[in-house]
C-alpha positions as CSV (number, residue, x, y, z in Angstrom):
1,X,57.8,46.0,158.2
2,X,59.3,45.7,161.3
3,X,57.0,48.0,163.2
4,X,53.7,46.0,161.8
5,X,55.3,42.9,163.4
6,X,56.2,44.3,166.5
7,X,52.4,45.8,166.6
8,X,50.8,42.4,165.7
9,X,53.2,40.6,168.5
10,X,51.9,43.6,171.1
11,X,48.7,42.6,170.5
12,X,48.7,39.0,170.6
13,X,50.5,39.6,174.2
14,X,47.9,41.6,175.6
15,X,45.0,39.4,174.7
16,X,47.0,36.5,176.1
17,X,47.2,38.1,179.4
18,X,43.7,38.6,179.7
19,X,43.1,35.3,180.0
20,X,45.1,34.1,182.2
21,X,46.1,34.7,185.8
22,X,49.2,36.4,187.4
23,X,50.8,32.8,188.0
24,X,50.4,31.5,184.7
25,X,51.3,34.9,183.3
26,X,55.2,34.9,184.9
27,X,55.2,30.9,183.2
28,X,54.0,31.7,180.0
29,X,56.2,35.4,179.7
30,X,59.7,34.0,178.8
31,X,58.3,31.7,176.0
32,X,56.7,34.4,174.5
33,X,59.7,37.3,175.0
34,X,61.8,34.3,173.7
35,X,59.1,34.1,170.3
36,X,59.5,38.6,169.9
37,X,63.5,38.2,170.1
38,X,63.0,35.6,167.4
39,X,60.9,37.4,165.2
40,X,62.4,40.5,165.4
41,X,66.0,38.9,164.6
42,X,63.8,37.3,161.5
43,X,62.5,41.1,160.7
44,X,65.7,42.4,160.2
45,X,67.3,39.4,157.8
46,X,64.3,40.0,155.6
47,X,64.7,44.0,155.8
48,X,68.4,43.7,155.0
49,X,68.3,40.6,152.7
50,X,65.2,41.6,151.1
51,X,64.7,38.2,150.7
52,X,61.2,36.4,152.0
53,X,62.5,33.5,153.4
54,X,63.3,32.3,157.3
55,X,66.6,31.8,156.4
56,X,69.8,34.4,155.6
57,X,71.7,33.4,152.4
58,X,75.3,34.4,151.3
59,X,76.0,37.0,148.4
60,X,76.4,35.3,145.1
61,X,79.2,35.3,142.7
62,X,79.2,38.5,140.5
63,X,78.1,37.4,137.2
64,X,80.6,37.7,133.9
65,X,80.4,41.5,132.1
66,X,77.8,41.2,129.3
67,X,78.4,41.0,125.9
68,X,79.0,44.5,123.6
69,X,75.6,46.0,122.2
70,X,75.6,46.8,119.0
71,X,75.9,50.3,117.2
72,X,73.4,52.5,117.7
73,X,71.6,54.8,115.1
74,X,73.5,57.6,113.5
75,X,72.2,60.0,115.5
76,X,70.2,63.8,113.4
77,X,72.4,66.5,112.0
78,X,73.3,69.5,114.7
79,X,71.8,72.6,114.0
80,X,73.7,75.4,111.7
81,X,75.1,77.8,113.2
82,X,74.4,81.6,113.6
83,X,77.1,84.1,111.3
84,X,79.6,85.7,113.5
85,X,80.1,89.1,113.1
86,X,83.0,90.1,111.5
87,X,86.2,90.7,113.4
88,X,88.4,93.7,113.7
89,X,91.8,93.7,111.9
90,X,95.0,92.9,114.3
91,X,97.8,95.1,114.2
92,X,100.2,94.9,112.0
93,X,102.9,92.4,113.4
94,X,106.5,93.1,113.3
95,X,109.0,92.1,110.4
96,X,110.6,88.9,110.9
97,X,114.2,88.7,110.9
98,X,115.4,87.3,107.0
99,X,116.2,84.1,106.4
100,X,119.2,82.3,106.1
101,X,120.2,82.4,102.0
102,X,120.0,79.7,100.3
103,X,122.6,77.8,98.2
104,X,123.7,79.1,94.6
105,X,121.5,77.6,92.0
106,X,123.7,75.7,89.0
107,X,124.8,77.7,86.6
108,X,122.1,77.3,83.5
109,X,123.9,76.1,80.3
110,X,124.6,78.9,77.7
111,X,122.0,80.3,75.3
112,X,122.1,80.2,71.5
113,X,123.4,83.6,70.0
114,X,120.8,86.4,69.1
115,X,120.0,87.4,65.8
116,X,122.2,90.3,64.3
117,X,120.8,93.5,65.5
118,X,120.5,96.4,62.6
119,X,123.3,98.9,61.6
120,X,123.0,102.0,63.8
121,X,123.4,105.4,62.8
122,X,126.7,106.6,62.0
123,X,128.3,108.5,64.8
124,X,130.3,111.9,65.0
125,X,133.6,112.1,64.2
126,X,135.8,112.5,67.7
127,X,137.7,116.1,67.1
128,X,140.0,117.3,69.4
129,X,138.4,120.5,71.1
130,X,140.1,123.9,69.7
131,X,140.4,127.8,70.8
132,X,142.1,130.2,69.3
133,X,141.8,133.9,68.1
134,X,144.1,136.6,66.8
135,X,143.3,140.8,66.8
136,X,145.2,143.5,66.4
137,X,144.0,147.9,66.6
138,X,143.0,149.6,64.1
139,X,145.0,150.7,61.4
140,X,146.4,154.1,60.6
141,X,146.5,154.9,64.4
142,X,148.9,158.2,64.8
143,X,148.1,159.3,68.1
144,X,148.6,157.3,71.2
145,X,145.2,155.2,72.4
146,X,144.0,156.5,75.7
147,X,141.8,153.7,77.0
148,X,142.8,153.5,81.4
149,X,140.8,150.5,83.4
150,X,139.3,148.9,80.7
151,X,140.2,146.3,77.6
152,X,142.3,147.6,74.6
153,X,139.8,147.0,72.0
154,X,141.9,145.2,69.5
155,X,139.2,145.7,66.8
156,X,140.3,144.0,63.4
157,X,140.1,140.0,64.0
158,X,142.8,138.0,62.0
159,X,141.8,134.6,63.5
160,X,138.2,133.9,65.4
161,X,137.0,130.6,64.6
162,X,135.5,129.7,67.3
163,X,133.7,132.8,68.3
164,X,135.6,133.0,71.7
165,X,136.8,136.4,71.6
166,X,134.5,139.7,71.2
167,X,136.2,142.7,69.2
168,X,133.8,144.6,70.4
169,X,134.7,144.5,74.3
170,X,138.3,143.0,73.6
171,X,137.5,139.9,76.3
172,X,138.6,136.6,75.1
173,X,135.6,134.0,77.0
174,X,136.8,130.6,78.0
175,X,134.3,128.0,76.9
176,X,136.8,125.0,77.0
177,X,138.5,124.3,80.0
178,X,142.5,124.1,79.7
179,X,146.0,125.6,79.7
180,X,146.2,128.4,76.9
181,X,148.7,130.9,75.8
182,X,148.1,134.3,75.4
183,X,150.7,136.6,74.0
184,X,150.7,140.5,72.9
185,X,152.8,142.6,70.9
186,X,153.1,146.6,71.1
187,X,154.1,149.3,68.9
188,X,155.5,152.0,71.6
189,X,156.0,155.6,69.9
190,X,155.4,158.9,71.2
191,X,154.8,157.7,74.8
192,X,155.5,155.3,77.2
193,X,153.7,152.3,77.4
194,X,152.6,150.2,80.4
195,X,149.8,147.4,79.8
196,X,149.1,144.4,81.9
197,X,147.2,140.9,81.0
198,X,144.1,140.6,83.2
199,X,141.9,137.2,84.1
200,X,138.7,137.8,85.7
201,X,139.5,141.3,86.9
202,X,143.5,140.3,88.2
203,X,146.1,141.5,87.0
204,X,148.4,137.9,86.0
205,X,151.0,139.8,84.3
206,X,152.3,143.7,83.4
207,X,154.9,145.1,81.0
208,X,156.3,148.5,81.1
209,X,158.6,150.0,78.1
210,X,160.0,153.9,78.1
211,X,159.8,156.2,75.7
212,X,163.1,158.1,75.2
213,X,162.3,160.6,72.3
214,X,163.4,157.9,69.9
215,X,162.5,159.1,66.1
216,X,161.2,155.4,65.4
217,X,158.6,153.6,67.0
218,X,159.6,150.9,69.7
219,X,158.1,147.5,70.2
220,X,156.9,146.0,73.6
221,X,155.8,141.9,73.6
222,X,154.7,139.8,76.7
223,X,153.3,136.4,77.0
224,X,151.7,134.0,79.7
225,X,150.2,130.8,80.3
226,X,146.4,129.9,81.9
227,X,144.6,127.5,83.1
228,X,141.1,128.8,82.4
229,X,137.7,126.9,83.0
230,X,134.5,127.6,81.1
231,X,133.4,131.4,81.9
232,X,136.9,132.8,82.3
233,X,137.6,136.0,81.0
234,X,141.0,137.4,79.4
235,X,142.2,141.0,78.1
236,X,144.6,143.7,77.8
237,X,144.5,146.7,79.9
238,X,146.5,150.4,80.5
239,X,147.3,151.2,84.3
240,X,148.1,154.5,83.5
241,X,146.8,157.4,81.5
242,X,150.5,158.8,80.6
243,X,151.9,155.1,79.9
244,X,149.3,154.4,76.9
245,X,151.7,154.3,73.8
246,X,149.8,151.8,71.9
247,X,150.4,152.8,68.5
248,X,149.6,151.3,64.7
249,X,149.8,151.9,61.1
250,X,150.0,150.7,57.4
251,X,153.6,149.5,58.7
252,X,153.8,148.7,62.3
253,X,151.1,146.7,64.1
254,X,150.2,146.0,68.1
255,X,148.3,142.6,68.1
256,X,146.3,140.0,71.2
257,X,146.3,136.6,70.2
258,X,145.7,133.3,72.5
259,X,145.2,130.0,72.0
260,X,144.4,126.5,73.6
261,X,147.9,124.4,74.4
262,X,145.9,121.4,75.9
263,X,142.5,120.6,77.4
264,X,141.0,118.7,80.0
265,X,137.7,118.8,79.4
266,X,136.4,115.3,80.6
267,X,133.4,115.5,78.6
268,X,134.8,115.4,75.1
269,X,134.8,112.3,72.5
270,X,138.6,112.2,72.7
271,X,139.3,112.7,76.6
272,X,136.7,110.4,77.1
């Protein structure tokens, strides 16, 4: 805008001057210089004012805020979503340390006593455990028995009960453990004698009696106590071929015999 007034105001000038002289032209020059300082002051109010008037006005007062609007329309639903694809499993995270206890609960008031239950069979009777056995050779024996390194097989049984001794091998065979007493008696004639009480293969005990060319037999006796466990084997033995003067007849005997003093087998009904 400026620039179209400043063109018009050019022109008016020029066609001025061509009608007038060179002295009229120096009288007439300020007026009109005077007129374009005017109207380009005036230009630039309007251009900064934007207002179309001669004169420049102050800035109003802001106004007061406006009231609120009201609410707008709920607005459309979003669109669904796409399905994610499933996620690997996380590694297993470590235990947690346990908690603190809690406090003890109230003791619950007593129940009401169960029915009876029914009679149970009756039980077995708690026996004390027993061993014991008695043997003695064979009758009728005149001649000494010769038997070196192995059991005197005291052949006729007097007392086996329990099964524990074999007059077939002469071996007495712990099957309750305990302390037991084993005792044998010998006839001694027409030889010395010389036996010894083995366990396991050990010799526990040995008895010797000498033969003197006595014309009536001669008796030799030994005992000894055990403490034998399940498995443990017992019997008499000779040591030497020349002492074996084991003898018997219709009126002299040589016996074994052992028995059980106590036991300490945990197992049983009474040692229970």
């Amino acid at each position: 805008m400026k620039a179209s007034l400043a063109g018009e105001l050019k022109q008016h000038l020029q066609s001025r001057l061509h009608f007038h002289d060179s002295a009229m032209t120096s009288f007439l020059l300020w007026p009109f210089c005077f007129s374009l300082f005017l109207l380009i002051s005036l230009s630039n109010q309007l251009e900064d004012n934007k207002i179309p008037s001669l004169c420049s006005g102050q800035p109003g007062i802001p106004g007061s805020p406006g009231a609120h609007g009201s609410p707008g329309q709920p607005g459309r639903d979003g669109r669904d979503g796409r399905d994610a694809l499933p996620a690997e499993k996380g590694e297993k995270g470590s235990r947690g340390e346990p908690g603190v206890p809690g406090e003890r609960g109230y003791s619950g008031d007593r129940g009401m006593p169960g029915e009876k239950g029914e009679r149970g069979p009756p039980g077995e009777c708690a026996v004390a455990p027993k061993s014991a056995f008695s043997a003695k050779l064979m009758d009728n024996r005149s001649t000494p028995l010769v038997v070196v390194d192995s059991a005197v097989p005291f052949g006729t049984v007097l007392l086996n009960e329990q099964g524990d001794y074999n007059p077939e091998t002469g071996r007495f065979t712990c099957r309750v453990p305990g302390v037991y007493y084993f005792a044998v008696h010998a006839t001694v004639y027409r030889a010395s004698l010389q036996f010894d009480l083995v366990k396991n293969g050990h010799v526990v005990a040995s008895y010797f009696q000498f033969y003197g060319n006595w014309p009536k037999p001669a008796s030799l006796s030994g005992g000894f106590l055990l403490h034998l466990v399940p498995g443990d084997q017992v019997w008499v033995q000779m040591a030497l071929g020349e002492y074996s003067g084991f003898y018997s007849s219709t009126k002299t005997d040589s016996t074994f015999s052992g028995f059980l003093v106590y036991s300490d087998w945990k197992n049983s009904a009474v040692f229970a």
